[in-house]
BAFI-3210 file (N, C-alpha, C; in Angstrom, 3 decimals, decimal comma, padded with zeros to 6 digits):
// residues 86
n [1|2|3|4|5|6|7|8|9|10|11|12|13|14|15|16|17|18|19|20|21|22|23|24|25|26|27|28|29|30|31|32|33|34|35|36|37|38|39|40|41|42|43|44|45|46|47|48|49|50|51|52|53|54|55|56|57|58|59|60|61|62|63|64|65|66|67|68|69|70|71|72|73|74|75|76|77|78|79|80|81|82|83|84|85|86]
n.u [-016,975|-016,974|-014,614|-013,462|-012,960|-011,140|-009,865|-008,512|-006,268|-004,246|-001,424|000,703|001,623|003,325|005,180|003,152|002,377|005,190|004,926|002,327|000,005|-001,733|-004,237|-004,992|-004,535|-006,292|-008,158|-008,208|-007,908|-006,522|-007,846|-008,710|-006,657|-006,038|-007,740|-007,913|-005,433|-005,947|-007,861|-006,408|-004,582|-006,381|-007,251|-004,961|-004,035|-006,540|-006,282|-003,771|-004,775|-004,647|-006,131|-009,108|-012,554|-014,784|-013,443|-012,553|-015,389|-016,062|-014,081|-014,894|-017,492|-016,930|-015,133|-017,511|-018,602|-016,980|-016,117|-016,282|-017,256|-016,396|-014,210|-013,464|-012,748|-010,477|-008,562|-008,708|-007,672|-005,517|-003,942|-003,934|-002,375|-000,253|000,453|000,714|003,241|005,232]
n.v [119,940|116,668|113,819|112,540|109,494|110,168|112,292|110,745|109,595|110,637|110,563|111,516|114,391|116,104|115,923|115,479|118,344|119,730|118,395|118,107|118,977|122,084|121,738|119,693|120,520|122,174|120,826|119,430|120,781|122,513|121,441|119,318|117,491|117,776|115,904|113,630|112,595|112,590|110,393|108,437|108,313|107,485|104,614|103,613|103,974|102,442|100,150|099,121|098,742|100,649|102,488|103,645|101,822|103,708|105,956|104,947|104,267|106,896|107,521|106,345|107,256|109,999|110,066|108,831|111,065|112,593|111,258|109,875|106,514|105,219|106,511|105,505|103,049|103,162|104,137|102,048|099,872|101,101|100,976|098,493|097,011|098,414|097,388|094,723|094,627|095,562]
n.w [-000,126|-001,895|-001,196|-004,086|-005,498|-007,906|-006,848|-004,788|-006,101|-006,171|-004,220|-003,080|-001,977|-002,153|-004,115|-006,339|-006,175|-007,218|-009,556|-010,502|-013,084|-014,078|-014,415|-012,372|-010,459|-010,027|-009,266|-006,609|-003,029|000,200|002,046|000,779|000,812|003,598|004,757|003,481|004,222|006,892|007,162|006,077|007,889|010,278|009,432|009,512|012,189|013,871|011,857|012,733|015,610|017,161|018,215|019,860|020,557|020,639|019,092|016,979|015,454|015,653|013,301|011,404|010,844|010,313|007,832|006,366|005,729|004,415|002,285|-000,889|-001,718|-003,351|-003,015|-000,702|-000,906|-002,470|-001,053|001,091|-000,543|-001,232|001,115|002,004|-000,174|000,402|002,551|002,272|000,287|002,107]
ca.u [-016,885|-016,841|-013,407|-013,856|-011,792|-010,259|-008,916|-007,488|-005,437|-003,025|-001,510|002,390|001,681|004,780|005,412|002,266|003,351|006,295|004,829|000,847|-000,439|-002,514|-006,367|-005,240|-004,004|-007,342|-008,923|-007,429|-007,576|-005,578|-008,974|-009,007|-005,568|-006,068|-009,207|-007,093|-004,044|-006,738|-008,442|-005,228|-003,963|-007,243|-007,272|-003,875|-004,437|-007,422|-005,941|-002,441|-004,937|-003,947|-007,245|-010,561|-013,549|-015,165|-012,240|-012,900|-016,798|-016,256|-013,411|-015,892|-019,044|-016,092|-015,080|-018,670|-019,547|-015,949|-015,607|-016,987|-017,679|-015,321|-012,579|-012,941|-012,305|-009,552|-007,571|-008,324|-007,300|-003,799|-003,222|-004,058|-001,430|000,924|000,577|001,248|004,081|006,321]
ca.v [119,076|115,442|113,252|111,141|108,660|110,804|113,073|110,334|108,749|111,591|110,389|112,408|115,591|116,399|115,501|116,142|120,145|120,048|117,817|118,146|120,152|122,798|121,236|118,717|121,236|122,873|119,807|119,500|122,021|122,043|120,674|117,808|117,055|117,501|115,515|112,606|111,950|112,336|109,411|107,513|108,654|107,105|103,823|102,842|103,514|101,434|098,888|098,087|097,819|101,191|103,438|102,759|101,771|104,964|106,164|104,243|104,761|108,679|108,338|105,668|108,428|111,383|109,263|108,649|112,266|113,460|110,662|108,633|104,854|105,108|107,143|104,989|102,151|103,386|104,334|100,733|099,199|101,845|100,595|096,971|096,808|098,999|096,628|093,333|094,879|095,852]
ca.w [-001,281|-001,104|-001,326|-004,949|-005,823|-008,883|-005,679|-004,071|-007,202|-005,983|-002,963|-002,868|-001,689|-002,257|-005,915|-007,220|-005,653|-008,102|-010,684|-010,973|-014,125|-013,430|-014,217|-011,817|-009,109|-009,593|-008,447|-005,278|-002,189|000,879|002,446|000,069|001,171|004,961|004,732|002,976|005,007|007,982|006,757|005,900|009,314|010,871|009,179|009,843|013,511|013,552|011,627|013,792|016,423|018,809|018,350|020,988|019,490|020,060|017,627|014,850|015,400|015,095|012,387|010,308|010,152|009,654|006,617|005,237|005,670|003,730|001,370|-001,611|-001,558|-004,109|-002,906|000,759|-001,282|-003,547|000,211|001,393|-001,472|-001,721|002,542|001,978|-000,980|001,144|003,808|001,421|-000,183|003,332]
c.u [-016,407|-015,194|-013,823|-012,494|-010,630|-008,832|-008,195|-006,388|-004,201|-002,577|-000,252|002,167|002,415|005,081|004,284|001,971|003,731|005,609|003,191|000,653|-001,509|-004,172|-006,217|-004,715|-005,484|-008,492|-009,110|-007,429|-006,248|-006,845|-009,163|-007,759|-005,552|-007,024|-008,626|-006,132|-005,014|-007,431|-007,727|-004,909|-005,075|-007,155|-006,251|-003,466|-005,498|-006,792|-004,388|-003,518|-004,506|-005,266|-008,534|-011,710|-014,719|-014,339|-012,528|-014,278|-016,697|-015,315|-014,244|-016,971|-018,048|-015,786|-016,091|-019,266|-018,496|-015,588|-016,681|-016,924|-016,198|-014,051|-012,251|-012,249|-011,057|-008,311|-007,299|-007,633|-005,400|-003,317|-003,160|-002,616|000,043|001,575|001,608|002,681|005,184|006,724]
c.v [117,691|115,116|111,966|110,084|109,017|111,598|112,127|109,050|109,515|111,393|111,113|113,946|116,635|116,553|115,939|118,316|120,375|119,296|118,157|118,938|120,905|122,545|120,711|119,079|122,186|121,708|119,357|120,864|121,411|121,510|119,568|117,139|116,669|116,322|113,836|112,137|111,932|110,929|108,335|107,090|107,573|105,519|102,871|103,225|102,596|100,126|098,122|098,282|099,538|102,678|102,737|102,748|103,041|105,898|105,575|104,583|106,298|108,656|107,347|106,953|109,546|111,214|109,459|109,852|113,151|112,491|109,825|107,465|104,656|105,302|105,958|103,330|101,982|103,278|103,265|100,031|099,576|101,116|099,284|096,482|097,226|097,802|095,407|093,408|095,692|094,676]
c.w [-000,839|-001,707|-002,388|-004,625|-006,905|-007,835|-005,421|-004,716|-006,706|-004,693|-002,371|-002,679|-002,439|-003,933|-006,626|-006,709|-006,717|-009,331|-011,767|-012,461|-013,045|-013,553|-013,145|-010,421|-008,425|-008,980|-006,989|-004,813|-001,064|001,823|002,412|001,057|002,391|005,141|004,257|003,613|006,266|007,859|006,857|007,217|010,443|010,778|009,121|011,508|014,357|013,497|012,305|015,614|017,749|018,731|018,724|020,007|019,501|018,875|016,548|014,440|014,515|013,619|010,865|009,850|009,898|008,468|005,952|004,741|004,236|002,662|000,783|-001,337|-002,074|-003,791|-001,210|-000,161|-002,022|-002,146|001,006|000,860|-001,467|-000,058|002,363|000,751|-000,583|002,000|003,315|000,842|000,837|003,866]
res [x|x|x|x|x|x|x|x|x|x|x|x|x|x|x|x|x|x|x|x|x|x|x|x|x|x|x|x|x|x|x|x|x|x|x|x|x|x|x|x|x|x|x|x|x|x|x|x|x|x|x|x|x|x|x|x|x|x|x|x|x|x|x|x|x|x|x|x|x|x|x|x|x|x|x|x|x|x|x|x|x|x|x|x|x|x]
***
């Protein structure tokens, strides 16, 4: 299943654990999840600059294959605001 952007409104692991309702627990696997902080994980090695460009190559098409337009944009958008706001 692909990675929307609805999935990746949920970014606390953690909290949405203890907090989520249950439609919105059934939305989410532990797939989605791995599949999401992998992504995150990717794009903020990339972006400070310490992953080879075969690395970014493979974790760009791993991305396009596991995620929406939408959801890659929703995760840029949540790092780029991260970034601005540290």
């Amino acid at each position: 299943m692909m990675i929307s952007a609805e999935k990746v409104k949920y970014r606390d692991s953690d909290l949405f654990a203890r907090a989520g309702a249950l439609h919105e627990k059934a939305l989410l696997t532990a797939h989605d999840w791995e599949a999401i902080e992998s992504i995150v994980q990717n794009c903020l090695l990339i972006g400070k600059g310490l992953a080879s460009v075969a690395f970014a190559k493979a974790a760009a098409e791993n991305a396009t294959r596991m995620a929406t337009a939408g959801a890659m944009k929703s995760i840029y958008t949540f790092l780029l605001n991260s970034k601005n706001n540290s």
